[in-house]
C-alpha positions in Angstrom: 0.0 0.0 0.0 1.1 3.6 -0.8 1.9 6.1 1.8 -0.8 8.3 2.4 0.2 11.6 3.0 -1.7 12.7 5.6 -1.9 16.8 7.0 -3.7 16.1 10.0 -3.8 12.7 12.5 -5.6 11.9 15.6 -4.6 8.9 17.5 -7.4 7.7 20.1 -6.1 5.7 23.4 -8.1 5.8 26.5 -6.9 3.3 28.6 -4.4 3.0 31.4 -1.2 4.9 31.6 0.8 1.8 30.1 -1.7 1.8 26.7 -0.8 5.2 26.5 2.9 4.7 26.7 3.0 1.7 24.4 1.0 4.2 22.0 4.5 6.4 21.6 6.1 3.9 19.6 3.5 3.9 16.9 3.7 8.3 17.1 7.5 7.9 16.5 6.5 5.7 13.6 4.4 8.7 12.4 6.6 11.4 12.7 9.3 10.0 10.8 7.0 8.6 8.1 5.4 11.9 8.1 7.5 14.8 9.6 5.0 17.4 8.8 2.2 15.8 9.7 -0.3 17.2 13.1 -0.7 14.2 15.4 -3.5 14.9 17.9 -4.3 12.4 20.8 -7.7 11.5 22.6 -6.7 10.0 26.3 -8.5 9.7 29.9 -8.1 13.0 32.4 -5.2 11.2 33.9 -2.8 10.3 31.0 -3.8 13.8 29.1 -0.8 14.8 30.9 1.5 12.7 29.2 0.3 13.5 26.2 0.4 17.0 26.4 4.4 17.0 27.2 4.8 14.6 24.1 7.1 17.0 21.5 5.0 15.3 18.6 1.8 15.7 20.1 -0.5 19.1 18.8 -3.3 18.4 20.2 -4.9 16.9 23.5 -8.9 15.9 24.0 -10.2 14.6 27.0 -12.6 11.7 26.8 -13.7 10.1 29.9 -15.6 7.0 29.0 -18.0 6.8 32.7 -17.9 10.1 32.7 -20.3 10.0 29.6 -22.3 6.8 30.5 -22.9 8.8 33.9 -24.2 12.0 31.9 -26.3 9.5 29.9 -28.0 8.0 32.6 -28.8 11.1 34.6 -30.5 12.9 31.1 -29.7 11.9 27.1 -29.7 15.6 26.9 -27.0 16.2 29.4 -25.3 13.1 27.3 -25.3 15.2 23.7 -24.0 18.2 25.2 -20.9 17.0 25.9 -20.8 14.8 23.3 -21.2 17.6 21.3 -19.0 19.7 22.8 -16.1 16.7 22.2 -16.9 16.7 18.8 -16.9 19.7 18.0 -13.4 20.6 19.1 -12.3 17.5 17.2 -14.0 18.7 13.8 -12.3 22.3 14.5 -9.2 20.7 13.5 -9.8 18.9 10.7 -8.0 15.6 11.2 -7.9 13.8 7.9 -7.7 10.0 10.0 -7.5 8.5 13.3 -6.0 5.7 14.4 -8.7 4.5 17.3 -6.9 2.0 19.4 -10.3 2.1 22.2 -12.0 -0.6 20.7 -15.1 0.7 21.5 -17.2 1.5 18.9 -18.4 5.0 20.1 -15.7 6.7 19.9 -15.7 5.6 16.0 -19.1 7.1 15.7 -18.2 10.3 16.8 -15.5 10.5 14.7 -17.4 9.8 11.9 -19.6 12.5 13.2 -16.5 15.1 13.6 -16.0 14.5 9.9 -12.7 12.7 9.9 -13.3 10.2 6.9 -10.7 7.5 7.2 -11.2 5.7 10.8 -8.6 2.8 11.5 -8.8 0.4 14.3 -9.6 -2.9 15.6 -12.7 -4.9 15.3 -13.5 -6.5 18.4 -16.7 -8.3 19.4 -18.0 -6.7 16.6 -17.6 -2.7 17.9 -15.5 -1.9 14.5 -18.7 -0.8 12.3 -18.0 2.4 12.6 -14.7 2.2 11.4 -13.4 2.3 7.4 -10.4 0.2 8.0 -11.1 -2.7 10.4 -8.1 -5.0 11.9 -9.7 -8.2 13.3 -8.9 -8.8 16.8 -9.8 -11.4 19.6 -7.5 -10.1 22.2 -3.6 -9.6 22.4 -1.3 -12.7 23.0 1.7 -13.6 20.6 3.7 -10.5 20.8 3.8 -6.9 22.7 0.7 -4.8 22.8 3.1 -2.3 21.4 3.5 -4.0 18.4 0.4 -4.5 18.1 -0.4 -0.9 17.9 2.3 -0.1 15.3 0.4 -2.9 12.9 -2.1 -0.6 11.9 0.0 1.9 10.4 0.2 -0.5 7.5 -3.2 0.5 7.1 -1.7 4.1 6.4 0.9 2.8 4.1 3.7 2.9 6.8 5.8 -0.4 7.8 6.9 -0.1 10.9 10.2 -0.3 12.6 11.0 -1.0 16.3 11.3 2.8 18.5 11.7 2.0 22.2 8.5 3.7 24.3 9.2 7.2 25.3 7.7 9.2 28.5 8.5 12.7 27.6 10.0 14.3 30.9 9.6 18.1 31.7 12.4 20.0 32.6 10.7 21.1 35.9 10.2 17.5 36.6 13.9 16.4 35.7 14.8 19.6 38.6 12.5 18.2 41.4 13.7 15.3 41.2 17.3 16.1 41.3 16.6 18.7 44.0 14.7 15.8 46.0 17.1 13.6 45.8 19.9 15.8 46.9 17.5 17.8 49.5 17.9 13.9 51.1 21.3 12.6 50.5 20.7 10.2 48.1 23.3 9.8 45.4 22.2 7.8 41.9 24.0 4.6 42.7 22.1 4.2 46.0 18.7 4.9 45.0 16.2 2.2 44.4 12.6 2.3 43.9 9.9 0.1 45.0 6.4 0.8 43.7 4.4 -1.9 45.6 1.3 -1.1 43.8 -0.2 -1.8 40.5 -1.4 1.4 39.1 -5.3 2.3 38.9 -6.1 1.1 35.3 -7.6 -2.4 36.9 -9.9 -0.2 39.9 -10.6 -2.5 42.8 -9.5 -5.7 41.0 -5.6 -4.1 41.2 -5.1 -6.3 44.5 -4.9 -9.3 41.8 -1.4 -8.3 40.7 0.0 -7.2 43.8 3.4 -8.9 45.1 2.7 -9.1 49.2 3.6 -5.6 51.1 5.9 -8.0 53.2 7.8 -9.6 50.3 8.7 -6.0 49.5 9.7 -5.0 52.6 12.1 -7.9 53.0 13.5 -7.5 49.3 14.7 -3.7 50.5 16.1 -4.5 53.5 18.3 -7.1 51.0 19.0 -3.7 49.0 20.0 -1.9 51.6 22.0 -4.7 52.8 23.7 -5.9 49.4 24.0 -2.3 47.8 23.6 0.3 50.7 20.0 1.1 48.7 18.6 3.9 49.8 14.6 3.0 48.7 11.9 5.4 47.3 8.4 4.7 48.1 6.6 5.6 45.1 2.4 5.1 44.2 -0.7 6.9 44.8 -2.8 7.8 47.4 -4.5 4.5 47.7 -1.8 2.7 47.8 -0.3 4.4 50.8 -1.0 1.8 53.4 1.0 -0.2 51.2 4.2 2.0 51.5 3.4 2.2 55.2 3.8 -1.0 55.8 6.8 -1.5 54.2 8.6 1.6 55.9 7.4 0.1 59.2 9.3 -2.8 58.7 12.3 -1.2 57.2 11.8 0.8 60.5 11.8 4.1 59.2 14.9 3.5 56.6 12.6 4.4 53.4 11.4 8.0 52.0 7.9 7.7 51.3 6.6 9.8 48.3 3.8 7.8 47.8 0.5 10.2 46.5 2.8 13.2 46.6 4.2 13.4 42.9 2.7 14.1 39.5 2.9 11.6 37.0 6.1 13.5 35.4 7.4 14.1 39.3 7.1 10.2 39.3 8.6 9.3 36.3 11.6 12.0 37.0 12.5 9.6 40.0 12.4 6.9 38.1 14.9 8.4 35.4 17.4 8.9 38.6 17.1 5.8 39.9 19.8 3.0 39.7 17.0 0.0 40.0 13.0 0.4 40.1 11.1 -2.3 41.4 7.7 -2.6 40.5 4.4 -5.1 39.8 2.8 -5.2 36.6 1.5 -1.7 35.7 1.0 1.8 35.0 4.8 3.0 37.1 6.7 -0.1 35.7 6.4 1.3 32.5 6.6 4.6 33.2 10.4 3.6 34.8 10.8 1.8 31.4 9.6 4.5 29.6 12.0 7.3 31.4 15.3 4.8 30.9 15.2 3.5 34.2 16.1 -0.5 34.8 13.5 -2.1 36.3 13.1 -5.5 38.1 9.2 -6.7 37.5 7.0 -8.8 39.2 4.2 -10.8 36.8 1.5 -12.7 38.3 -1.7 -12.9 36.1 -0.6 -11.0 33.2 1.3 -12.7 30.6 4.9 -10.0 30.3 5.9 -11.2 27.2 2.8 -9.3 25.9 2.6 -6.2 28.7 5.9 -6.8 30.0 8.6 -3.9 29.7 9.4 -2.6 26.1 12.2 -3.6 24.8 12.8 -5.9 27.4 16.0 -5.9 26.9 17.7 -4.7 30.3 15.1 -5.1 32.1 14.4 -8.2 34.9 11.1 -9.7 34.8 10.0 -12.2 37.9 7.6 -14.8 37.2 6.7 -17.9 39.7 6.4 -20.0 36.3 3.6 -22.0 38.1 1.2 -23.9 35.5 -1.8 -21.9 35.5 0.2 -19.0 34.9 -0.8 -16.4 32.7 -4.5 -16.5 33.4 -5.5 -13.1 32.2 -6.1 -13.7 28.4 -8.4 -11.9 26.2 -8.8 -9.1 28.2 -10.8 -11.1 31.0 -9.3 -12.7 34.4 -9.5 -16.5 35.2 -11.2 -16.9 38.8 -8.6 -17.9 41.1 -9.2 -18.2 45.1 -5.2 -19.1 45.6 -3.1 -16.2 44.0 0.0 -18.4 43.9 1.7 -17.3 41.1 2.4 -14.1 43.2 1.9 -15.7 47.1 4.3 -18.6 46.3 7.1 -16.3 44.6 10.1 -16.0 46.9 12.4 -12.9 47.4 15.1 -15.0 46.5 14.4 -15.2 43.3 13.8 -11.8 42.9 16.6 -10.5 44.5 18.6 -13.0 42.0 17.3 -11.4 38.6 17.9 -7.7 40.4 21.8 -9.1 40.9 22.0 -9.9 37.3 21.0 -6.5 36.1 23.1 -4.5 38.4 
C-alpha cells in the first residue's frame, strides 16, 4: 500500500497509563514517516498529561468513558451536550484520520460525526462498524501490545520499525527530582525504587497483581543490605497503606513519596534511579519509559505481551507455576489461591535484580 500523506492525524487511546505509553512507539512511527504531519491524541483526564508534554503531540482531547455513560443516565440531553461539545473541538481541526486503538465503537461514531473520513482500528466483538479500516482482533497474546499498535500503520501505508516507548520528561520535573534527591542525600547509585502497587487502570480488582507488602519490605532490606540502597516509596494515594507498611518494617529507613508526585514528578525519579522495582502496571512502564532499569514482578498478566518494552535490560519475575498467565483476552480466570504471586520468593527476585546491576 502507498503512503498516504496525511496533513492532519488523531490517534485515540483511553486506557491506562501503560496503553498510553506503548502508544509512543507507533507516534514515533508517524513522525518519521510523516514529519509534517499534526498528530493529535484523545486520552482519559489522567494520562492527558503525558500527552500534552509529548514534543509530537498538537493536540490533546479529553474523553472520559464513565464520565459520559454517567451524563447518559442522569439525562440523554445532558449526554449530547458533551458529546457535542467533544466533537466539536475534534471537527475544529480537521484531522484527515484516526488511528482508534479504544475498541469501542463510540468513539468511531463520533468521529465519523466530527467529519474525519478514514477511521482505523480494531474490530473486536464486533464494535468496528463504525470504522473504514477494520483489523480483526480477539485479544492480544503472541507479541507486545506495542507491536500491536504499530500494525495498523500498514493501514496508512507505513511499515513499521521497532522505536523504544518514550515518556517525555519536563524539565521542571527532571529539577524536582534532582533537587529531592539531593534535598535527602541520596546519590544515583544508591537509590532504588519500590512501587508496591499496581497502578489504577484495573480499579478494585488491582489487588490481583499485587506482590505481598511484606515480600517487599524484606526484598529492600536485601537492597539496603547488598548495595547500601537507599529506597523510594513511590504510588498513589490509595496505595499508601501499602508503602506504610513496608517503611514500618524497614523501621523508618525508606522516603515515602507515595501520592505526593505528578505523574512527570514520578517518572523524574524513576529516570534517577539505579534499579525500580515494580508489579505489573501503569509506574513499571513509566520507569521503562523514562530509561530507568526495572526488576518486574508478573503474576496474572502474561509480560511477554505487557511486560517492559524492549525488554531488553530489564528483569522480569515470574513464579512460572502452570496456570500462569490467566489473564487472556482481556478477562481474568477466577482464582481463590493467588500463587503465582503468594508462592514467589524474594530470592528469586533478589537474583534477577543481581543480574542487572
Amino acid at each position: 500500500m502507498p503512503l498516504k500523506r496525511y496533513q492532519k492525524i488523531l490517534i485515540i487511546n483511553t486506557f491506562g497509563i501503560g496503553d498510553v505509553l506503548f502508544t509512543t512507539p507507533l507516534i514515533a512511527n508517524l513522525r518519521q514517516a510523516l514529519p509534517q504531519c499534526a498528530i493529535g491524541f484523545v486520552a482519559n483526564a489522567r494520562t492527558a498529561e503525558i500527552m500534552r508534554r509529548h514534543p509530537d503531540i498538537s493536540d490533546v482531547f479529553i474523553y472520559e468513558r464513565d464520565d459520559f455513560k454517567e451524563a447518559y443516565r442522569k439525562s440523554k440531553v445532558l449526554f449530547w451536550q458533551k458529546a457535542s461539545r467533544l466533537i466539536g473541538e475534534i471537527r475544529n481541526k480537521k484531522y484527515d484520520a484516526v488511528i482508534d486503538l479504544s475498541m469501542n465503537s463510540q468513539s468511531s461514531l463520533f468521529m465519523s460525526w466530527a467529519g474525519i473520513r478514514e477511521r482505523i482500528g480494531y474490530d473486536f466483538k464486533g464494535r468496528g462498524r463504525f470504522l473504514t479500516a477494520k483489523v480483526p482482533l480477539t485479544g492480544f497474546s503472541d507479541k507486545h501490545v506495542a507491536e500491536y499498535y504499530m500494525d495498523l500503520l500498514k493501514c496508512l501505508g507505513i511499515e513499521p520499525a521497532f522505536k523504544p516507548m518514550v515518556f517525555p520528561l519536563a524539565d521542571e520535573d527532571r529539577r524536582w527530582a534532582e533537587d529531592f534527591l539531593k534535598k535527602n542525600g541520596i546519590q544515583k547509585q544508591a537509590a532504588f525504587a519500590v512501587v508496591p502497587g499496581g497502578g489504577a487502570s484495573w480499579g478494585g480488582e488491582a489487588g490481583l497483581k499485587r506482590w505481598p507488602a511484606s515480600q517487599f519490605a524484606e526484598l529492600a532490606y536485601k537492597f539496603v543490605e547488598k548495595f547500601k540502597a537507599q529506597i523510594i516509596l513511590l504510588g498513589s494515594v490509595s496505595e499508601r497503606p501499602l508503602a506504610q507498611e513496608i517503611r514500618h518494617r524497614l523501621q523508618g529507613k525508606a522516603l515515602d513519596l507515595t501520592g505526593q508526585t505528578t505523574l512527570g514528578q514520578s517518572a523524574a525519579v524513576f529516570s534517577q534511579c539505579r534499579c525500580v522495582v515494580a508489579n505489573d502496571g501503569g509506574p513499571l512502564h513509566m520507569a521503562v519509559a523514562s530509561g530507568a532499569r526495572t526488576v518486574s514482578i508478573f503474576g496474572p498478566v502474561d509480560p511477554r505481551v505487557y511486560g517492559p518494552y524492549p525488554a531488553q535490560g530489564h528483569a522480569v519475575v515470574t513464579s512460572g507455576i502452570a496456570c500462569q498467565p490467566c489473564y487472556r483476552k482481556f478477562r481474568m480466570a477466577q482464582c481463590e489461591h493467588r500463587n503465582c504471586l503468594n508462592t514467589l520468593s524474594v530470592q528469586s527476585v533478589l537474583q534477577r535484580a543481581q543480574e542487572i546491576l
